[in-house]
Every structure is written in C-alpha cells, then in structure tokens.
C-alpha positions as CSV (number, residue, x, y, z in Angstrom):
1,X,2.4,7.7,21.6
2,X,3.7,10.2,18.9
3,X,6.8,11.6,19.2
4,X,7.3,15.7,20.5
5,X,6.7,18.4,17.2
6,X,10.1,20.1,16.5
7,X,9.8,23.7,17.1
8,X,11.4,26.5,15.0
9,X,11.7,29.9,16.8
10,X,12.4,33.1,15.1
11,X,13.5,36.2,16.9
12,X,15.2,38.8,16.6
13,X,18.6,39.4,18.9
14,X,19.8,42.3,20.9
15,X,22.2,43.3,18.1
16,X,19.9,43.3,15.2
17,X,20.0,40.2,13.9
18,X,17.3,37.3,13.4
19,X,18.4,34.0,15.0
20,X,16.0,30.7,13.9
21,X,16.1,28.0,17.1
22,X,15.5,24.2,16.4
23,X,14.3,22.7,19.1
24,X,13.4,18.6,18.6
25,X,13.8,15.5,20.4
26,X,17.4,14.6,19.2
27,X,18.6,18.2,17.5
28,X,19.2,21.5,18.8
29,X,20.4,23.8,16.7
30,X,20.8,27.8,16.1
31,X,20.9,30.1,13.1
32,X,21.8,33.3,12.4
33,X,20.6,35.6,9.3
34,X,20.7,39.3,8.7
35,X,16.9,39.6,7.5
36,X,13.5,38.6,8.9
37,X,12.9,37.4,5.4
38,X,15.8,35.3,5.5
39,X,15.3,33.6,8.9
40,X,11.4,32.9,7.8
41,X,12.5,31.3,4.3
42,X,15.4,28.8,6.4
43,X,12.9,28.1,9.0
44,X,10.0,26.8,6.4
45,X,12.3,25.1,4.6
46,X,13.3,23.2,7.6
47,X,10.1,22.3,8.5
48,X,8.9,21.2,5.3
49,X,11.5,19.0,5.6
50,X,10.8,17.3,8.5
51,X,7.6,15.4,8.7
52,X,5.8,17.3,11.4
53,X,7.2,21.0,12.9
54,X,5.8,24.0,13.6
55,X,7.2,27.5,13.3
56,X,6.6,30.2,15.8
57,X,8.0,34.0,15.1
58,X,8.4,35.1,19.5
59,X,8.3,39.0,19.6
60,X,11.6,40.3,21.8
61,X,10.4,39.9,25.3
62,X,9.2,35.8,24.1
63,X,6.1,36.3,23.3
64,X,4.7,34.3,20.6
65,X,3.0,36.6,17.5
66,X,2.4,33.8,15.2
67,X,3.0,30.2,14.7
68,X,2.1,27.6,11.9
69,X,2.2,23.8,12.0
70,X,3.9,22.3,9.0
71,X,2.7,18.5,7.9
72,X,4.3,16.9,4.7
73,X,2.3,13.6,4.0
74,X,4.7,10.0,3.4
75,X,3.9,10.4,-0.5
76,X,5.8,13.4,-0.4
77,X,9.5,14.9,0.5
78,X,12.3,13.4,0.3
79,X,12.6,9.3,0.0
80,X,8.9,9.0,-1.3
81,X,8.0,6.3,-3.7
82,X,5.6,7.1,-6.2
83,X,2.8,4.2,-6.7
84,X,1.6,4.4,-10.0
C-alpha cells in the first residue's frame, strides 16, 4: 500500500494574509506570508521536495480553485546518485 500524498493548502486568512497548510502523515505544519506569490513559491518548493505532494490554492469559504500533483522521480532531488 502507498503511503497518504502530503497536501499543501493555500488560503488566504481573515486578516489579509496567505497561510500555506502541510498536511502529511507524520508533519503538520503552518505558514504565513504577506503575498499570494509568496505562499505559492514556499508551497512548490515544498513539494518539490518531497517525493509525492500536491498543492491545492481553497478559495475563502474552502473551496478548492486549483490543485496540482507534484512527482520528483528517485534520480532526482536531494540524495540522488547519478549512474553514469
């Protein structure tokens, strides 16, 4: 069985504000950024990161507007080996 995707939520907050939500099987965490642009450039970094995630931007009331899987194949990211 493979293990649950991480999710990345973006949203914005009540006070104007973006927050970025990692949800995954052993981390939960929260961040706050100033920008849409900002919360979007952490959260893909994040997933590119992290060998399976996906990203989904909720509009204020929670509903989802757009969502992307991220995949980064074992020859890449961080602790690949390049075969020659």
């Amino acid at each position: 069985m493979s293990e649950p995707l991480p999710i990345l939520s973006i949203a914005p907050t009540k006070d104007g504000v973006w927050s970025v939500n990692e949800r995954g099987p052993s981390r939960a965490a929260i961040a706050y950024f100033p920008s849409k642009l900002g919360a979007l450039k952490h959260a893909v970094r994040v997933a590119k990161a992290k060998r399976h995630a996906r990203v989904a931007i909720l509009e204020s009331d929670g509903a989802v507007r757009l969502s992307r899987d991220y995949e980064t194949p074992a020859t890449e990211g961080p602790g690949a080996v390049e075969v020659p």
